[in-house]
C-alpha positions as CSV (number, residue, x, y, z in Angstrom):
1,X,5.2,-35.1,151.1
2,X,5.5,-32.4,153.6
3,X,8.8,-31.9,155.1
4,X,9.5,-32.7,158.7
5,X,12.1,-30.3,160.5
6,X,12.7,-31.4,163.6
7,X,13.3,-28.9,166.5
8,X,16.0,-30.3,169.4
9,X,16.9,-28.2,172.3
10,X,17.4,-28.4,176.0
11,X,14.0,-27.3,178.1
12,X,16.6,-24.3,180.2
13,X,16.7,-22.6,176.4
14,X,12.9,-22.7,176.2
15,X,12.3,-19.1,175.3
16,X,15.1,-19.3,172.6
17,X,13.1,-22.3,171.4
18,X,9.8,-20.3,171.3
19,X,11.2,-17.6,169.6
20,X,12.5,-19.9,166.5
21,X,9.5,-22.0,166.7
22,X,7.4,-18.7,166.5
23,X,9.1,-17.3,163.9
24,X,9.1,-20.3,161.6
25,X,5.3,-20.9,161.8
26,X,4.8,-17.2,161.1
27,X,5.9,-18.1,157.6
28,X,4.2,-21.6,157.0
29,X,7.6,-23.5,158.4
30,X,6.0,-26.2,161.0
31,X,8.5,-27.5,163.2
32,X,8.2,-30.4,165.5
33,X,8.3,-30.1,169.0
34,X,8.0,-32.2,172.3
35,X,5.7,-29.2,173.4
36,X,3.1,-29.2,171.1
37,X,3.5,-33.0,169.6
38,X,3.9,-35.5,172.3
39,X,0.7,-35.9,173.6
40,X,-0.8,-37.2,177.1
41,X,0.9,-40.5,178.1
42,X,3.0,-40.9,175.3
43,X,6.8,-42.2,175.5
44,X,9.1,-39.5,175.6
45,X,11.5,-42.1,174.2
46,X,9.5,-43.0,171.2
47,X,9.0,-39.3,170.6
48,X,12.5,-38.4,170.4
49,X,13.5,-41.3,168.2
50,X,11.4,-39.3,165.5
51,X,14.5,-37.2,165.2
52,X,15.9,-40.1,162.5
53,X,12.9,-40.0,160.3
54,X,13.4,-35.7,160.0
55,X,14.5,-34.0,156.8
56,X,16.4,-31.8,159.1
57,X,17.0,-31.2,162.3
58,X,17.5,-27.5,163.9
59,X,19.7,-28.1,167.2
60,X,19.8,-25.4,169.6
61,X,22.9,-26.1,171.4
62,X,24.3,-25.0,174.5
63,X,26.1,-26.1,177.4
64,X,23.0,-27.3,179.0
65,X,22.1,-29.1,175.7
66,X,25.7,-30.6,175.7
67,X,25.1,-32.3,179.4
68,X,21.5,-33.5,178.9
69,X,20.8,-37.3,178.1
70,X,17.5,-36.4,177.0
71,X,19.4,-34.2,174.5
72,X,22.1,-36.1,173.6
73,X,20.0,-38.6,173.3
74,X,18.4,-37.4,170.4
75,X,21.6,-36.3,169.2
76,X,22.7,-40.4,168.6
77,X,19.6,-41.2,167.1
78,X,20.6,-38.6,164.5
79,X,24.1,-39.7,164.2
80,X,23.6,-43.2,163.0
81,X,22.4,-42.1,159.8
82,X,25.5,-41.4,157.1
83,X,24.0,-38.3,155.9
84,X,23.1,-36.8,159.4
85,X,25.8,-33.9,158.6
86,X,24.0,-32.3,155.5
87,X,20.5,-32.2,157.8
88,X,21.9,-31.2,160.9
89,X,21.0,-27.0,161.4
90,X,22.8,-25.9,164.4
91,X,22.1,-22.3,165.9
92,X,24.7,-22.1,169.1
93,X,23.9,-19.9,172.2
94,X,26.8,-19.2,174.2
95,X,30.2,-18.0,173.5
96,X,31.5,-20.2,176.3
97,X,30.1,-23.4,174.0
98,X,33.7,-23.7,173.5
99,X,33.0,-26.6,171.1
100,X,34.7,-25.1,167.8
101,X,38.8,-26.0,170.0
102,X,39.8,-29.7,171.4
103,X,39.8,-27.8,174.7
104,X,35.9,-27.7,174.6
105,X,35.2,-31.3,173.1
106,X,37.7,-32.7,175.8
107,X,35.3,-30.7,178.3
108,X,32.5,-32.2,177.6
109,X,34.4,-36.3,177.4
110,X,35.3,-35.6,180.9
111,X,31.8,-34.2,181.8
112,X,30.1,-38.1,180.7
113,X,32.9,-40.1,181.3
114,X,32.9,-38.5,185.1
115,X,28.6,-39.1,184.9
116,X,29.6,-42.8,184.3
117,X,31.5,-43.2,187.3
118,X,29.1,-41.7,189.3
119,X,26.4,-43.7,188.0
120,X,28.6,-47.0,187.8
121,X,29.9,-46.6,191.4
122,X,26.0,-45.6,193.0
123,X,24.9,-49.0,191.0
124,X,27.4,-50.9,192.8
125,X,25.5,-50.2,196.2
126,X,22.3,-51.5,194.9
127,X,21.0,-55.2,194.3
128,X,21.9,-56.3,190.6
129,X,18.8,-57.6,189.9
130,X,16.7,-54.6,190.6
131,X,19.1,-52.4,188.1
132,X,17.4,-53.3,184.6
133,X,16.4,-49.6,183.7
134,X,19.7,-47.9,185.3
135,X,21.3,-50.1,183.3
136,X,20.2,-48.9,180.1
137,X,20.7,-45.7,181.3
138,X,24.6,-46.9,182.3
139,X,25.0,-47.4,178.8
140,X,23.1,-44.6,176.9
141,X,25.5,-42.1,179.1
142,X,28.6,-44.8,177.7
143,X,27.6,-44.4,174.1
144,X,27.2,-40.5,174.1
145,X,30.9,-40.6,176.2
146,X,32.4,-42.7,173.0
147,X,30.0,-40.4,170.5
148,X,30.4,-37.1,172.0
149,X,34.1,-36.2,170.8
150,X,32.8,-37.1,166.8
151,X,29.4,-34.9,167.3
152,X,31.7,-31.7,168.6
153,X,34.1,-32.5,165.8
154,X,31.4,-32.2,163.0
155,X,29.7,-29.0,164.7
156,X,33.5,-27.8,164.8
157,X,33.6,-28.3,161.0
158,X,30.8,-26.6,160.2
159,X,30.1,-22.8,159.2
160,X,27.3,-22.6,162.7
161,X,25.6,-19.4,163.1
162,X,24.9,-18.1,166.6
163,X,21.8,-17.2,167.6
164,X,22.3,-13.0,167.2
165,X,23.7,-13.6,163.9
166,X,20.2,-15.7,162.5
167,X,17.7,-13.1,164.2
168,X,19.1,-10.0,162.3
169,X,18.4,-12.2,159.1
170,X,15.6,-13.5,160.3
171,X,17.2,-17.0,159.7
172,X,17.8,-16.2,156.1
173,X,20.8,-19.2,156.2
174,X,18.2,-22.2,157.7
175,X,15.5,-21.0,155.3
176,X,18.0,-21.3,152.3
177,X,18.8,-24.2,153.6
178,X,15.2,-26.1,153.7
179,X,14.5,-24.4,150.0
180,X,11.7,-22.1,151.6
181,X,13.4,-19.4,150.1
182,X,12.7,-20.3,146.3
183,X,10.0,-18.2,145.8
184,X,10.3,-15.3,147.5
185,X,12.7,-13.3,150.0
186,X,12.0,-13.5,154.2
187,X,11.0,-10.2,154.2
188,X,8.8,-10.2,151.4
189,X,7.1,-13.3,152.7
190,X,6.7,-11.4,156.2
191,X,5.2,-9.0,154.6
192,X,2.4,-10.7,152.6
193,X,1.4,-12.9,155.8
194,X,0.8,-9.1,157.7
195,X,-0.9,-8.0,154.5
196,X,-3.8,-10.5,154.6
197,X,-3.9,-10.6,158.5
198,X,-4.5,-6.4,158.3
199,X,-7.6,-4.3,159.3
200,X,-6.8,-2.0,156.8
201,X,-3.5,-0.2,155.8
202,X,-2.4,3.3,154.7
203,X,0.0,3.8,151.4
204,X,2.3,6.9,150.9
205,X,4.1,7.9,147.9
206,X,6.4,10.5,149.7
207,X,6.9,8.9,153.1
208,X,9.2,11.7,153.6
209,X,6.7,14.1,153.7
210,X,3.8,13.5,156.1
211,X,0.3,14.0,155.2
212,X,-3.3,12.3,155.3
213,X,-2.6,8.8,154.2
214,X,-6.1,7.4,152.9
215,X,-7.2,4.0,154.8
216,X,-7.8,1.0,152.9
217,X,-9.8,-2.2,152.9
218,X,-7.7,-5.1,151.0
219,X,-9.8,-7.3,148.3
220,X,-6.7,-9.3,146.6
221,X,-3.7,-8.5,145.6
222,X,-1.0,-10.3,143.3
223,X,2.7,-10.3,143.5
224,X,4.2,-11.0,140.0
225,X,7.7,-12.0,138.9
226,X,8.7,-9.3,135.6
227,X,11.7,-9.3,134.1
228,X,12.6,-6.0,136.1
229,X,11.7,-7.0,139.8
230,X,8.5,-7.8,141.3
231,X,5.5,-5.9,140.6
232,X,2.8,-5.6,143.8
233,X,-0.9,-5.6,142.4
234,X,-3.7,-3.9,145.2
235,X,-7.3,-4.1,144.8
236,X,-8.9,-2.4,147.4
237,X,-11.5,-0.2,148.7
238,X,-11.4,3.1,150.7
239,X,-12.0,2.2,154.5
240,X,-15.0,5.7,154.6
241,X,-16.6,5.4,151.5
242,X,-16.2,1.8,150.1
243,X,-15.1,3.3,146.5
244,X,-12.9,0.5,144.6
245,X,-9.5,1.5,143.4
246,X,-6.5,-0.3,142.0
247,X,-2.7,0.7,142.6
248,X,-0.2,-0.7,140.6
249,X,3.6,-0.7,142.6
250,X,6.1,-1.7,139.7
251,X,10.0,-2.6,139.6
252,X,10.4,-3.7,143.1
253,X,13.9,-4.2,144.2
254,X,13.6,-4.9,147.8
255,X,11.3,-4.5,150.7
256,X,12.5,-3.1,153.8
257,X,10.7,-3.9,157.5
258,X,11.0,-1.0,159.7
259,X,11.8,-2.3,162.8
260,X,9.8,0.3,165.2
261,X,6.9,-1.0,164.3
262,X,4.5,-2.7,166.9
263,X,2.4,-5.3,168.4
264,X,-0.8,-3.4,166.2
265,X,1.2,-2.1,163.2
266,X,3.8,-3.0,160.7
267,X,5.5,-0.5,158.2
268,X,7.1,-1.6,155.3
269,X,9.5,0.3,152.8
270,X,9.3,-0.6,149.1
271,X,12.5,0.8,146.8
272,X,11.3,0.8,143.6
273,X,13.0,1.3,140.1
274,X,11.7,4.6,138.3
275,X,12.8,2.9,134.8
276,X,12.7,5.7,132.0
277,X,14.5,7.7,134.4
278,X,17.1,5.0,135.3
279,X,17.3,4.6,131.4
280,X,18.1,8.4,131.0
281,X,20.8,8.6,134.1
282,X,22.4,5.2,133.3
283,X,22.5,7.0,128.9
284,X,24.4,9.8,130.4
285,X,26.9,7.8,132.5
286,X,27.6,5.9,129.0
287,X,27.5,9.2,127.0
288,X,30.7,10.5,130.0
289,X,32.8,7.2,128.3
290,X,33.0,9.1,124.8
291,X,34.0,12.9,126.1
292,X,30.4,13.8,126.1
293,X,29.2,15.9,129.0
294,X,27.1,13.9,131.4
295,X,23.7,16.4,131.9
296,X,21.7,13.4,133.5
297,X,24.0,13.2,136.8
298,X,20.9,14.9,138.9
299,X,18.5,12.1,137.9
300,X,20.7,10.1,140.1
301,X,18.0,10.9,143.8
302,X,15.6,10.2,141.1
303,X,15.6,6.7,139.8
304,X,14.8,5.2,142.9
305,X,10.9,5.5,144.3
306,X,10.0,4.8,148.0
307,X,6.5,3.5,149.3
308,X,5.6,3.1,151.9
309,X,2.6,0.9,153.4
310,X,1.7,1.0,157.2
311,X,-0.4,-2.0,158.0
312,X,-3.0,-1.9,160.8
313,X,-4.2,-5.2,163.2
């Protein structure tokens, strides 16, 4: 069964929740959202009780967020369930969310217990009997009063991440979370998701030293798991002539994203193991334990190879 992630946020934080909804489909995470799933003339109500039947739910708080029924709303649905804790996946916005002190949660109890009055006091004025829907709306804004000061207390407890904090992992800690990261790292999945969606891509051996990258057409390619790191398997075909080639890049230990690249290129670092010279430096460093000079020290630069592969759109 596919998992359902539910996204919450407040419609002021709209381009935050853009940006995280963007980011999770670029790697196969859907999330649902009022935007895209509610469609014409269904109940916003009924919607939003789909919270409860998530796996997880990825709050975007803020203060905003804090003071919106809608929002809060959403927020109680959650709650009722015992293991609503373990699912919530909070990413916080402002500094001034003062929520993680008593200070902040009393904030927001006198924030909906001073909504109450207003609303209680403006019903008064009006007759009873034409009250049925603010009535429900007197007591929604009573329940999140009473549930308010528990909901702060478990985001208080809680090791939240602010928004800064998830972009420059590109929300490594909610992926771990929702077990996307099983297979492979964020970067590397970013990276195979820009590989099939390229034009064509250049590959240099000494990115260090510029020179006339041939272009490439991609066939396949196969990432596969060795007892050393990953190995990255290209077949492809020169862009001019067509001519079919093969390029093997072994021992991957990590793959870097450069972050100047643009809206119609990506460039991607690959640090790669050189292993019989790793084998030869790593002999001599032993050799140094037993009095023995160490004659391997400058294989040290050496043991490490850098690709690099620009991708074109």
């Amino acid at each position: 069964m596919k998992m359902q992630i539910f996204l919450s946020y407040n419609w002021n934080d709209e381009k935050i929740a853009d940006e995280v909804d963007n980011t999770f489909r670029y790697i196969g995470v859907e999330l649902t959202r009022d935007k895209r799933d509610i469609k014409y003339k269904d109940s916003f109500k009924e919607f939003m009780k789909k919270v409860r039947k998530s796996d997880y739910v990825i709050m975007i708080i803020s203060d905003d967020y804090l003071k919106s029924v809608n929002c809060m709303f959403e927020v109680l649905e959650f709650i009722k369930d015992e293991d609503h804790k373990a699912r919530i996946l909070p990413i916080v916005l402002e500094n001034k969310v003062n929520i993680f002190k008593p200070q902040g949660a009393l904030h927001y109890i006198e924030y909906w217990e001073n909504e109450y009055k207003i609303l209680e006091e403006s019903m008064k004025k009006v007759d009873i009997s034409n009250l049925n829907t603010l009535t429900l709306e007197l007591r929604k804004i009573k329940e999140i009063t009473s549930s308010i000061s528990e909901f702060t207390s478990n985001l208080a407890d809680m090791n939240c991440s602010n928004i800064e904090r998830l972009r420059m992992t590109s929300f490594k800690d909610i992926l771990q979370i929702i077990n996307h990261l099983d297979q492979y790292p964020v970067t590397t999945q970013y990276f195979l998701k820009d590989l099939k969606r390229a034009t064509y891509f250049e590959i240099s051996h000494r990115p260090d030293i510029p020179d006339k990258e041939t272009k490439y057409e991609l066939i396949d390619f196969k990432l596969i798991d060795a007892m050393h790191g990953q190995t990255l398997i290209l077949e492809m075909k020169e862009k001019s002539e067509g001519t079919p080639t093969t390029m093997v890049i072994p021992d991957i230990e990590f793959i870097e994203y450069n972050t100047l690249s643009g809206e119609y290129h990506s460039k991607y670092y690959f640090q790669c193991m050189v292993r019989p010279i790793h084998y030869e430096y790593e002999k001599g460093k032993e050799m140094e334990k037993y009095g023995y000079a160490n004659d391997k020290a400058h294989l040290a630069t050496e043991t490490f190879m850098t690709y690099r592969i620009i991708l074109f759109y």
